[in-house]
N, C-alpha and C positions, 0 to 999 in steps of 0.2 A: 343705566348701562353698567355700573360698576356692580351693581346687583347679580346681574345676569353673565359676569364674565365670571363669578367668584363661588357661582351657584354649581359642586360639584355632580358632574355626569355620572349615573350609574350604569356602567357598562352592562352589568349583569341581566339590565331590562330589557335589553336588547330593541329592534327597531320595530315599527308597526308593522302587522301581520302583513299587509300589502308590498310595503315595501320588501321585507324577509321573501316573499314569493319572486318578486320582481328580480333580487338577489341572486336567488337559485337558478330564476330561468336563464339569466346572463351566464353566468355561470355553466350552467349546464350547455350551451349553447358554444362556448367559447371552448369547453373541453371536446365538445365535437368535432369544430372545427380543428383542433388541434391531433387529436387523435384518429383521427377519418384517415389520412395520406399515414399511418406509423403504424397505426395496430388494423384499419379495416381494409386499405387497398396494398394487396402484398405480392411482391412480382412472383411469376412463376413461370418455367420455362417448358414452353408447349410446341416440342418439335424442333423447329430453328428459330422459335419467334417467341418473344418476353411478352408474356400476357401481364393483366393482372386480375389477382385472386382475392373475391371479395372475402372477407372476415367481421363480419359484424356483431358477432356475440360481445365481443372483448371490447370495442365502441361503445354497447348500448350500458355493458357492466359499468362503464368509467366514466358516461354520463349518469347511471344512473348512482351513483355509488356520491359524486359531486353534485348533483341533485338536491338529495335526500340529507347528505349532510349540512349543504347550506340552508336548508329548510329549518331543520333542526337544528341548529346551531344558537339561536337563542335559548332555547330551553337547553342546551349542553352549558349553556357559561350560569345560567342561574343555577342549575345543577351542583356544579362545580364551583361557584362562585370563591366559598369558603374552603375549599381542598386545598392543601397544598400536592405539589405534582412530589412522588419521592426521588428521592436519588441517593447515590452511593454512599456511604461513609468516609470523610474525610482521614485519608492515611499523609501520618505522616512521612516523613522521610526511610527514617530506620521502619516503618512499618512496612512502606512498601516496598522495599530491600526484602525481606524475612518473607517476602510474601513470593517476590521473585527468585530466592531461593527454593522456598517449597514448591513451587512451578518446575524450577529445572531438576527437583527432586521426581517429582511424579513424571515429568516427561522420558529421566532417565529407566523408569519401569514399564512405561505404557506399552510398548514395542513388545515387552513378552508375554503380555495378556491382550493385546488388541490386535481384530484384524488383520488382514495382510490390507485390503482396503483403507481401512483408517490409517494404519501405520503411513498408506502412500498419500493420503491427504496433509497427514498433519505433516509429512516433509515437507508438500507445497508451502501446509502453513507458515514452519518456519523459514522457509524461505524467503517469503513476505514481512516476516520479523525482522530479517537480517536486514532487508531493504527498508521497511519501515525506521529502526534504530538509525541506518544511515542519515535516511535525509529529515531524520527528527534532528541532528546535528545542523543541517541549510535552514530549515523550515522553524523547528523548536525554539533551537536554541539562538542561533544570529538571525531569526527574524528574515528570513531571504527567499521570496514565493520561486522556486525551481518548480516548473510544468515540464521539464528535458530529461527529468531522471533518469528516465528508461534510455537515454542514450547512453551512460555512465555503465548500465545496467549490459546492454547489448554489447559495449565493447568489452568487458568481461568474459565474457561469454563465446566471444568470438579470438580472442586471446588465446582463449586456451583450444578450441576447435583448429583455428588456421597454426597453432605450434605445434600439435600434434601432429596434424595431415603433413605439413613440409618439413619438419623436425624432429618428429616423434617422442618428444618432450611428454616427459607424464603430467600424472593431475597434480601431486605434487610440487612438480619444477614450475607446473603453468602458474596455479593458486596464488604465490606472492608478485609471479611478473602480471596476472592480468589484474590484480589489485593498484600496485604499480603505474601501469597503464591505463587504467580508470582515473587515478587520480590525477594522473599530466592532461590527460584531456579536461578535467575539472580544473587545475592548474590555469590550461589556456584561457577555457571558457571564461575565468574569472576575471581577466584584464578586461575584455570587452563591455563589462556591464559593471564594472567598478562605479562608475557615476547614476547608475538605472536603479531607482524604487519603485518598489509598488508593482503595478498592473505593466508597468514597462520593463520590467527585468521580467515578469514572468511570460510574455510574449516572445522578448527575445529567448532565452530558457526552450519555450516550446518547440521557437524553431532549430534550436541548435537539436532538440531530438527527433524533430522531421529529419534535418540535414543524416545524420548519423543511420535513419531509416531508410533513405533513400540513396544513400552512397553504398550500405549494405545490399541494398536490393540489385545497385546499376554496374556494380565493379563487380560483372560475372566472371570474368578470369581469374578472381582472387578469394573471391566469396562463393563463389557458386549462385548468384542471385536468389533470383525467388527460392530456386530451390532449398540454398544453403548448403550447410555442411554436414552431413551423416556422418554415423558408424565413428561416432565419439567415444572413448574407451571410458568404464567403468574407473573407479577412483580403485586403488591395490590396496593391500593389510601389509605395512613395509613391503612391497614388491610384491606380495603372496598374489594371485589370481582368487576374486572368487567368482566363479566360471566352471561351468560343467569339465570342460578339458582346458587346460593349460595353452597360449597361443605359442608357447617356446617349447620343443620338443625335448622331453626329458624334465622340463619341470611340476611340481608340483603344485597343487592348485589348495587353496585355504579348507576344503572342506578334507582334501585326500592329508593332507599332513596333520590334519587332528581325528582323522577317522572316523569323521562322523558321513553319513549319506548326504546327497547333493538334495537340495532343496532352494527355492527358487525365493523362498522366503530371508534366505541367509541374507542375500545382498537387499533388500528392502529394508531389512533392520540395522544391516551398516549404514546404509543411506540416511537412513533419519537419524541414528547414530550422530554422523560424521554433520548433520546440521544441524543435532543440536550441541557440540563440540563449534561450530562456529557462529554461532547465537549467543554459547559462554563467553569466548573470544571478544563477539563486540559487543557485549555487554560488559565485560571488564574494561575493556578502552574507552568503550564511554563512559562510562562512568566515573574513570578515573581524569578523564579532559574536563568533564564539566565541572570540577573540582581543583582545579589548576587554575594559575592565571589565566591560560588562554579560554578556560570556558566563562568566565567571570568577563570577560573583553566579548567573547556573544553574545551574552546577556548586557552587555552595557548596548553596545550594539545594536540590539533588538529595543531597547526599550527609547533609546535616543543616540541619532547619531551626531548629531550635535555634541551635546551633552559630551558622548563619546570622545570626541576630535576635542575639547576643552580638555578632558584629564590627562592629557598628553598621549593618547590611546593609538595608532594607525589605521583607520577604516583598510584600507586598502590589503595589508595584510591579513587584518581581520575576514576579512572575505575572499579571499582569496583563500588563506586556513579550514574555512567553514567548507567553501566547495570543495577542495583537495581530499578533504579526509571522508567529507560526505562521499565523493565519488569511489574511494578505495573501497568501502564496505559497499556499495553493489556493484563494483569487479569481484569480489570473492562472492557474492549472490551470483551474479551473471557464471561465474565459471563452473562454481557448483550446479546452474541449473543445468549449462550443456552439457556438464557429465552425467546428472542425473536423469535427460532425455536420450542422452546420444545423440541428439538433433537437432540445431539451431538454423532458424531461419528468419528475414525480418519481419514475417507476421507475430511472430513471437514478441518483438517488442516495439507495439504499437503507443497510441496516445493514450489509449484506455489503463493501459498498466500504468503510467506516470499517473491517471487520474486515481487508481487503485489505489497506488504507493500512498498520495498523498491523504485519500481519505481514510486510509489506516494511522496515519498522525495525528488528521484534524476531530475525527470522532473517538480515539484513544486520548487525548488530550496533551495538546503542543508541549512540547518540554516534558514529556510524562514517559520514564522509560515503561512502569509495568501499564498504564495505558496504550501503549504502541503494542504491546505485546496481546492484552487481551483484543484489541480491535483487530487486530492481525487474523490472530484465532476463529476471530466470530466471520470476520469479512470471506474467508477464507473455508471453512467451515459450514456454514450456512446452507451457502447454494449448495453441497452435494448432499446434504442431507433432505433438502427441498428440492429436490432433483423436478417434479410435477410441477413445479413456476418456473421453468428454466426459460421458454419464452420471455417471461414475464420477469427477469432476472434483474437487468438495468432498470426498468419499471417500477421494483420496488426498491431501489437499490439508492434512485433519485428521493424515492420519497421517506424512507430511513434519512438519509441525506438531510433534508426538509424537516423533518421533524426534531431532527438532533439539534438545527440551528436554532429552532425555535425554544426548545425547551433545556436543553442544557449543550450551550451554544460552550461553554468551556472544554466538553468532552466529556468521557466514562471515568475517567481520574484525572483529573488535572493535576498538574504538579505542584508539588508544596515545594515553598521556599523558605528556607531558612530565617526565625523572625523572634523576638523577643516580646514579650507581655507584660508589660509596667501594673504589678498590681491594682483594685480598685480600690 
């Protein structure tokens, strides 16, 4: 017996050809049943009456695609047996600083050699940055799963939409009040889940940004409901207009005071301009928190909150710090996006953006500012270049997902920490 417990298994030989078949065919079977109601029977409306529309190309790919790999799959790990899988180069600290400088260096060029298209994607992208950096602050660094972000994100955004329509407050005025107001609401949100870890803070989390979507959607005398709120004003150059005509009669507009021709390109390139100007922003204030006491108190935090509550630490502040400021940086995303739509409505900020936000953390890697930053990019990026799997989008989007946890479950840079080497 003690022969046989001590006798190591060579994964690599994988299981007897019978069983390997029997493997696949489960398998193959299980993917069918799973994808037959999602990718083969698809509604479709015929008249006045929801038929459905069969699809079974995309079925037979996904069983046969699970199939053939389970088939093979022994001979892929003999294969591979001795590979190792590559990955990145470990940067250190100051390395990936220098590295995130030359980023905001080329970002500050790209805009006058890139597209008017790209120029409008890589806005979104940084947009996604701005929110990713945020709640790498919840998530990263104090250890705190928020699935609600996008509520943080929405009242930003609506901040500056409902100050302008009853106030006429510019994007300026609005900018620091709906950061502000993102952060009271993260503020509140924090008393309630002070005692909640793990899977129970992130349920509650989720639903305080149900709550937030569906108060958007039902208070239609204040929000405009479903519809939301249009005809949001452009962000100004100190008060300049850039705008074909001027909306104040007798003023001048940014293109007529430097005499150059109206071109529709101008305000695209401020746009990205002005966010990567607030990407600088919270990347210098993160940076500079996590480097304070109070980031050294997330990190204790994160890593033990025991431990924590011994060094005479306050959990309670300490989280309640982490959501407040997480929530400020996606009010200045949420306010920037309504100005760079013009249009906010609560479709806009569903569950799936909070799942976005957070898999721009967790596949950039937690605590990792230029990891947040390249997953941003890539997540962000990606699908419009892949515009032909757009179907297929969440599709492959779960199985990047999948594979990332498998294979470099830390992320695309994890963060270095600070650490000493006792010669050998």
């Amino acid at each position: 017996m003690t022969q046989a417990i001590s006798t190591p298994i060579n994964v690599a030989q994988g299981a007897p050809a019978g069983q390997t078949l029997k493997n696949a065919i489960v398998a193959a079977v299980m993917t069918a049943i799973l994808t037959i109601p999602v990718l083969g029977l698809q509604l479709k409306l015929d008249g006045y009456k929801v038929v459905f529309e069969p699809h079974w190309k995309p079925v037979w790919l996904a069983v046969g695609a699970v199939f053939l790999f389970q088939l093979f799959k022994p001979l892929f790990l003999r294969a591979t047996a001795g590979v190792k899988v590559p990955s990145l180069p470990a940067l250190g600290t100051g390395q990936q600083r220098k590295v995130i400088w030359l980023l905001l260096a080329v970002g500050l060029v790209f805009p006058f050699f890139g597209s008017r298209g790209a120029v409008d994607v890589a806005t979104l992208a940084l947009i996604y940055v701005i929110l990713g950096l945020g709640l790498n602050i919840v998530v990263g660094y104090a250890g705190l799963l928020d699935l609600g972000y996008v509520g943080f994100y929405a009242v930003g955004g609506y901040t500056y939409a409902l100050l302008n329509q009853y106030f006429g407050l510019t994007f300026w005025e609005c900018l620091p009040i709906a950061a502000c107001m993102s952060a009271t609401f993260g503020f509140l949100l924090g008393f309630p889940v002070l005692r909640l870890r793990g899977d129970y803070l992130a349920i509650v989390t989720l639903g305080f940004g149900e709550i937030i979507r569906l108060l958007l959607n039902n208070l239609t005398s204040l929000t405009g409901g479903p519809d939301g709120v249009s005809g949001i004003p452009k962000p100004t150059v100190f008060g300049i207009e850039m705008a074909r005509s001027a909306s104040v009669e007798g003023a001048k507009t940014f293109h007529e005071l430097l005499g150059w021709d109206y071109s529709g390109e101008h305000m695209v390139i401020f746009l990205y301009l002005l966010a990567l100007l607030l990407v600088g922003f919270t990347l210098f204030v993160t940076s500079r928190l996590i480097r304070m006491p109070m980031g050294r108190a997330w990190e204790a935090l994160r890593e033990d909150e025991i431990a924590c509550r011994s060094l005479g630490l306050n959990p309670t502040r300490i989280k309640l710090s982490a959501f407040t400021l997480g929530a400020a940086f996606a009010g200045l995303g949420g306010a920037f996006f309504a100005a760079r739509q013009g249009l906010v409505n609560p479709e806009s900020f569903t569950f799936i953006e909070s799942a976005l936000i957070l898999a721009v953390v967790v596949l950039g890697g937690m605590g990792s500012q230029l990891g947040v930053i390249l997953a941003a990019i890539l997540l962000t990026a990606l699908p419009e270049v892949a515009r032909g799997f757009a179907e297929y989008r969440m599709l492959i989007f779960g199985l990047v997902m999948v594979l990332m946890m498998m294979w470099r479950p830390q992320g695309l840079l994890p963060a270095s920490r600070p650490h000493v080497e006792l010669p050998q």
